[in-house]
Every structure is written in C-alpha cells, then in structure tokens.
C-alpha positions, 0 to 999 in steps of 0.5 A: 229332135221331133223332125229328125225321128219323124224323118227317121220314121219316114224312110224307115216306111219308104224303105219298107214299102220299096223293098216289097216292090222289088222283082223275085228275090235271088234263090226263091222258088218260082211261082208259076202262076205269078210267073204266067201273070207277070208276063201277062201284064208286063210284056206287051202282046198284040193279040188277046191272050188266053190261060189254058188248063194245066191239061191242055198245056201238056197236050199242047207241049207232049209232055206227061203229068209225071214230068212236070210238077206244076205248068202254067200257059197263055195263048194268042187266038192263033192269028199270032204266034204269041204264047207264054209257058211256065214250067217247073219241071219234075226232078230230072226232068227239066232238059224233057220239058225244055225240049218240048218247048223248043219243039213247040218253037219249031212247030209253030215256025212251021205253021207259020211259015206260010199262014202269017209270015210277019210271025216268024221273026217273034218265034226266031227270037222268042225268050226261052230261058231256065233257072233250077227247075224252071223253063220259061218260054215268052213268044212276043214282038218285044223280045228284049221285053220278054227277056227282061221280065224273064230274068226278073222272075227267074231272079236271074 
C-alpha cells in the first residue's frame, strides 16, 4: 500500500514538472521578451547577436511607437545577415508591421547581394510567421530550426 501511494505520489511530481516544461500554451499572449530570448538560445547563429532598444528597432524597421505595442530585435555584427524581430503589433496594425519586415528582408537581400553572398540564401528562406497580434521574424543558416521554434512560441 505504501509502494503504490509513493508511486502515485511520484508521477503526481513528474507530471507536474514535465507540464511546465512544455512550449507556449495555445491561446496565450506572447511575451515578446520570452519570445526574442528563446530564439536567442534555441536557434543556433554563426555570428554574436546583439539585443537593440526597442527605439533602434523601429528606426531599423520604419515603423512608428503608435503602431506597435511592444517590439523586441537581436542583431548579428553585420558580417551576416542573421536577426530576430518580435512584434506585437498595435490594433490593426499587424499587416503594417509585417510589411516593414518583409521590407527589412528585401533590404538586406540588397545589401548583401554583393557584400557576402553566401548570406543571401538565410534571408530567402528566413521564417517570417504571425499569430493574433504577433509577427516574428528569424534570419539564421538553420531555417527549418528557426521555423520550428517560431511555431512553438506562437503555440502554433
């Protein structure tokens, strides 16, 4: 009888810690700086990523204070074109925000074009994915990774 209850007792504990392992549960806001750190330690980059102020990161994208409620980037030095951007876009304003990253994309195709063209294939196939009022966007080598993590924070 003791066995069994100290069995009992035991799932009970192994259960309770594997469930708050798990990724963002379905239909729970995401935290953007969860989200950016997350894809910081899961998604492998060759190049030393760097956070930027939320400031910096709407001059870097063209977007305006008013049309995002919260935004998180990481950078590479510039000798890749590796980045992370989290958005969670103001009301209505999610296809503006989208927009400015796939814009970023294009830019950076541009820039790198004939800077480091071995870069181009990570921003041709970068993961740009979005959820409710969330857009992510994940420039690495890894996009399959990237993707992966992404839909694992947008409890997709």
């Amino acid at each position: 009888m003791k066995k069994g209850i100290i069995c009992l007792a035991a799932l009970f504990i192994l259960l309770t810690i594997a469930s708050g392992c798990a990724s963002q549960p379905k239909n729970e806001p995401v935290d953007v700086n969860n989200a950016v750190n997350e894809l910081k330690t899961k998604v492998p980059f060759d190049d030393q990523m760097t956070e930027i102020s939320p400031e910096t990161a709407l001059t870097l994208y063209g977007l305006q204070a008013e049309q995002v409620e919260e935004i998180g980037a990481v950078l590479s030095t510039g000798a890749t074109s590796e980045e992370i951007a989290v958005i969670k876009a103001a009301d209505g304003k999610l296809e503006t925000c989208k927009q400015a990253l796939e814009k970023r994309i294009e830019e950076q195709k541009a820039s790198f074009e004939n800077y480091v063209p071995a870069e181009i294939p990570k921003l041709e196939h970068a993961c740009l994915m979005e959820k409710d009022d969330v857009v992510i966007l994940c420039v690495a080598k890894n996009a399959d990774t990237a993707k992966q993590v992404v839909q694992e924070i947008l409890g997709a």
